[in-house]
C-alpha positions as CSV (number, residue, x, y, z in Angstrom):
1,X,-10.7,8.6,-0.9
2,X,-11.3,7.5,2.4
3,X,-14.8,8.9,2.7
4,X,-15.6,7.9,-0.5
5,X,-14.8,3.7,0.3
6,X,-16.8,4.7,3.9
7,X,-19.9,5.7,2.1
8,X,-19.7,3.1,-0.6
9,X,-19.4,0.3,2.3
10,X,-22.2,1.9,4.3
11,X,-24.6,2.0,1.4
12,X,-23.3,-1.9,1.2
13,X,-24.3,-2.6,4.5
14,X,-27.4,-1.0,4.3
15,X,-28.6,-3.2,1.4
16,X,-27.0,-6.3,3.7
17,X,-29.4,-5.3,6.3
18,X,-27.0,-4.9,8.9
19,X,-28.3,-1.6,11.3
20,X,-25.4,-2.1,14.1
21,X,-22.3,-2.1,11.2
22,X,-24.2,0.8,9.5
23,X,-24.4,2.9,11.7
24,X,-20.8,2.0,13.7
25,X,-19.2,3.0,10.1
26,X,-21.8,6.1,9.5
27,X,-20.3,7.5,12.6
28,X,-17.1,6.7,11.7
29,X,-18.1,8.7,8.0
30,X,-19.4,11.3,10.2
31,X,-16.4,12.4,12.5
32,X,-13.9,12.5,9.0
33,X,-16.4,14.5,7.7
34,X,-16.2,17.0,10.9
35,X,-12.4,16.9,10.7
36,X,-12.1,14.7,13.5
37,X,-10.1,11.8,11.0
38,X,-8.3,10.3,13.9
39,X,-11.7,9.7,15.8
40,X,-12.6,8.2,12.2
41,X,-10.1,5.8,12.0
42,X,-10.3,5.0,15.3
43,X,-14.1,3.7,15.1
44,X,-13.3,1.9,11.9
45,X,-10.2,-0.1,13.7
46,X,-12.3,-0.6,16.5
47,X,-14.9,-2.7,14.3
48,X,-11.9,-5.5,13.8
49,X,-10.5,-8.2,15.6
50,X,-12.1,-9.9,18.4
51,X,-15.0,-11.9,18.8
52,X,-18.3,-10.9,17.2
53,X,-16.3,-8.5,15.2
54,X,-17.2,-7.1,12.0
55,X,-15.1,-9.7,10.7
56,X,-16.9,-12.7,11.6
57,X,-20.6,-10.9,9.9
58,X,-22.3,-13.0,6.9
59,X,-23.7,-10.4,4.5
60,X,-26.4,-11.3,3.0
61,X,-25.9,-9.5,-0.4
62,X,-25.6,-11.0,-4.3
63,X,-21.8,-12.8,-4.9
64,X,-20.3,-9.0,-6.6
65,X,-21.4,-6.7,-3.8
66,X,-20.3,-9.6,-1.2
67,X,-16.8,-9.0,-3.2
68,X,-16.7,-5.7,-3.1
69,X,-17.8,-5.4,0.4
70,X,-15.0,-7.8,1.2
71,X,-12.3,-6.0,-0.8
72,X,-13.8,-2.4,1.5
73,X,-12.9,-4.1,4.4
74,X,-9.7,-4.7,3.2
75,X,-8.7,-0.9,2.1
76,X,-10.4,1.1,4.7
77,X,-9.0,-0.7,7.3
78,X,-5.3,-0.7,6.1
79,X,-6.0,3.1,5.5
80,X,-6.9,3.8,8.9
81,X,-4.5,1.2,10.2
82,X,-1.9,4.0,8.0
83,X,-3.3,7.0,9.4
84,X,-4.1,6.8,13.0
């Protein structure tokens, strides 16, 4: 589940055009899929909050994958949020 919203929002990002939040939530992808999930959720909370977060991006993508990048955001950060 949670590798499965991490690859669908990295594919997201990729058509956004964004290389830093790619590849911040590729690694993030990468160390769940080495076993190392708390490293995973980790990275992903560590994208949030602050200035110049990954909050405060505008995606450039059509108004359906905008929403479904939005509603990502949402889940894979309350599911690291539950898990770390």
């Amino acid at each position: 589940m949670f590798d499965d919203m991490l690859s669908e929002m990295i594919e997201l990002l990729k058509k956004s055009g964004n290389e830093h939040w790619t590849n911040w939530f590729q690694i993030a992808y990468d160390f769940n899929q080495s076993g190392k999930a708390s490293e995973s959720y980790r990275k992903v909370l560590g994208a949030y909050g602050g200035m110049g977060s990954f909050n405060d991006v505008f995606w450039n993508l059509p108004e359906t994958e905008f929403a479904r990048l939005e509603y990502l955001k949402g889940e894979i950060w309350n599911y690291a949020k539950a898990n770390v």
